[in-house]
Residue, then its C-alpha position, 0 to 999 in steps of 0.5 A: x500500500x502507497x503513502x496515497x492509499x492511506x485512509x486520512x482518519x488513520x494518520x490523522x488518529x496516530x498524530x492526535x494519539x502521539x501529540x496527547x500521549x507526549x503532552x500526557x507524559x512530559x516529554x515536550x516539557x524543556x526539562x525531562x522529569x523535573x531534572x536538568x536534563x532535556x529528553x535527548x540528554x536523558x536518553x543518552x544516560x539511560x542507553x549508557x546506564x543499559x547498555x554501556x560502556x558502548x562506542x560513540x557510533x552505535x550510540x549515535x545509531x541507536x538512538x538515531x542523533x545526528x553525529x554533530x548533535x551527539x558530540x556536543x551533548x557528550x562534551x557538555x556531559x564530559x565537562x560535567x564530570x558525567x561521562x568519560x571518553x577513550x580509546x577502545x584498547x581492541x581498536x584504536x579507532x574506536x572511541x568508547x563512552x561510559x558513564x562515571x560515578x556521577x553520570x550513573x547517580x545521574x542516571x538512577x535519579x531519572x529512572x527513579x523520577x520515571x517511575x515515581x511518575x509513571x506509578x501516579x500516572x497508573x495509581x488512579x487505575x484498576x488492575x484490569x485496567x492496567x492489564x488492558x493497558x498493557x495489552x494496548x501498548x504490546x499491540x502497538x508494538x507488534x504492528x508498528x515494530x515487529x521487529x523488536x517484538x521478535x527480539x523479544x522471544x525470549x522474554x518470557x517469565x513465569x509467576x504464580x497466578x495473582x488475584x483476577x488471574x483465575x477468573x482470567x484463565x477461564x475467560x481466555x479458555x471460553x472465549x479460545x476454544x470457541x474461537x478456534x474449535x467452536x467448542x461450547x459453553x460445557x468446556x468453560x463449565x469444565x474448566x470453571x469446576x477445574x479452577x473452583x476445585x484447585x481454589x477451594x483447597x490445594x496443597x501448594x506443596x504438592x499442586x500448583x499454577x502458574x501463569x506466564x508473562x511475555x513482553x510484561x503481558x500475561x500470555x498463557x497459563x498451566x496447573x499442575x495437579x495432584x492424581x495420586x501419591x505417585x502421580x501428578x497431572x497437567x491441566x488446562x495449558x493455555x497459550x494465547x495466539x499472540x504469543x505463540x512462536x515464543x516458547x510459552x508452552x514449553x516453559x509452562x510444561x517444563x516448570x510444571x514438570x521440574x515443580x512435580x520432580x522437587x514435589x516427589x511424584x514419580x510421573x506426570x499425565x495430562x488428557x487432551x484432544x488430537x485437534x490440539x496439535x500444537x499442544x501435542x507438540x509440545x507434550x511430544x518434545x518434552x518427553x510425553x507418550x501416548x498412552x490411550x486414544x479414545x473417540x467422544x462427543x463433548x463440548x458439542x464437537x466429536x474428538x478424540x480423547x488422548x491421554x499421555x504420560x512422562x516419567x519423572x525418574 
């Protein structure tokens, strides 16, 4: 698509959202933060507190300054007593800046300010709010810079689950499984009897649930739960489509495995359908076999049941 084709109300929302949200968080302001600092000199020192020490070019290229601009902002830092300039001892051509002691109390003083602000900025809001935030701000990111969205992949963490987490899973199971197997309202009932069972009375010791958070979004979840002394189950493995590609299955399964190892239980099984056959996947490369395959009609679809197990010894 040409510049041309563009559709007017499109361009015209993104210039309103960028002159609104940079109004909204000070960046016009002389001053960045209340400090000494404009924005460019602010991100020079956050990039050099990151980041550094790092050579004068990729800190030009990086933060795209134009050469000239740079140079002066790092005299001015250097005379301050805020950076320090030399040669790279691997190559003499290449000149390398790192902060000193007062460019990084510097630098911490803007990351503290920063975050002072942005708590305020998220404090008047609920906690679904922020998460709809969050999920707002990794769109953006994914359509605009792709880029670094798959720089990212690796990005993944794991966390227990929080309050307003639960009721999550079961929305995202519902609203998943209809949108992309046409499953009805009898598997979000399954899996509301699964989550209300596991919350009215598990032993953390010996079950437990986590969810997983990529790029600081919550982007999948699993339980693991106990069947006997000796065994233990994976339920209810939940990747969003968004995150798929990330390696968020993987790490759900092999944290739910290494938990029911420590935990002393000397197998693990999980049920599934053949229609899942990324999960299936996942199940395979982490060691599962399949035990049993049976035919069932339930959540008003036809499939087939499978069970698989792992050893855990």
């Amino acid at each position: 698509m040409t510049t041309a084709a563009l559709d007017h109300d499109d361009v015209g929302a993104v210039r309103a959202f960028n002159r609104r949200y940079t109004r909204l968080i000070g960046v016009l302001e002389e001053h960045l933060l209340d400090s000494d600092f404009s924005l460019t000199e602010a991100r020079i020192l956050f990039e050099l507190a990151h980041s550094g020490p790092l050579g004068a070019r990729a800190l030009r290229t990086e933060l795209g300054l134009d050469p000239g601009y740079l140079s002066r902002i790092l005299a001015r830092f250097e005379s301050a007593g805020l950076v320090r300039r030399h040669r790279s001892e691997s190559d003499a051509r290449r000149q390398l800046v790192h902060l000193t002691d007062a460019g990084r109390a510097a630098a911490d003083d803007l990351d503290r300010r920063s975050a002072h602000d942005i708590a305020e900025l998220l404090a008047g809001h609920s906690a679904a709010d922020r998460q709809r935030l969050r999920t707002a701000m990794r769109t953006i990111e994914e359509l605009l810079d792709p880029a670094t969205t798959a720089s990212r992949a690796n990005e993944v963490r794991l966390r227990s689950p929080r309050p307003g987490d639960y009721g999550w899973i079961i929305q995202r199971n519902a609203v998943l499984y209809a949108a992309e197997y046409g499953w009805d309202t009898e598997y979000e009932a399954l899996v509301t009897k699964i989550v209300a069972d596991f919350l009215a009375g598990h032993d953390p010791d010996t079950e437990r649930a986590w969810i997983a958070e990529a790029c600081g979004v919550a982007a999948g979840a699993v339980f693991c739960m106990r069947e006997n002394d000796t065994t233990a189950r994976l339920r209810l493995l939940l990747v969003e489509p968004s995150a798929r590609g990330l390696g968020v299955g993987t790490a759900l399964v092999e944290q739910c495995l290494r938990f029911a190892a420590e935990a002393g239980y000397q197998d693990m099984v999980l049920w599934t359908n053949d229609v899942l056959t990324a999960a299936r996947r996942i199940y395979q490369r982490a060691g599962f076999e399949l035990v049993d395959s049976r035919p069932h009609h339930s959540f008003g679809a036809d499939l087939v049941g499978q069970t698989w197990r792992r050893g855990l010894r």
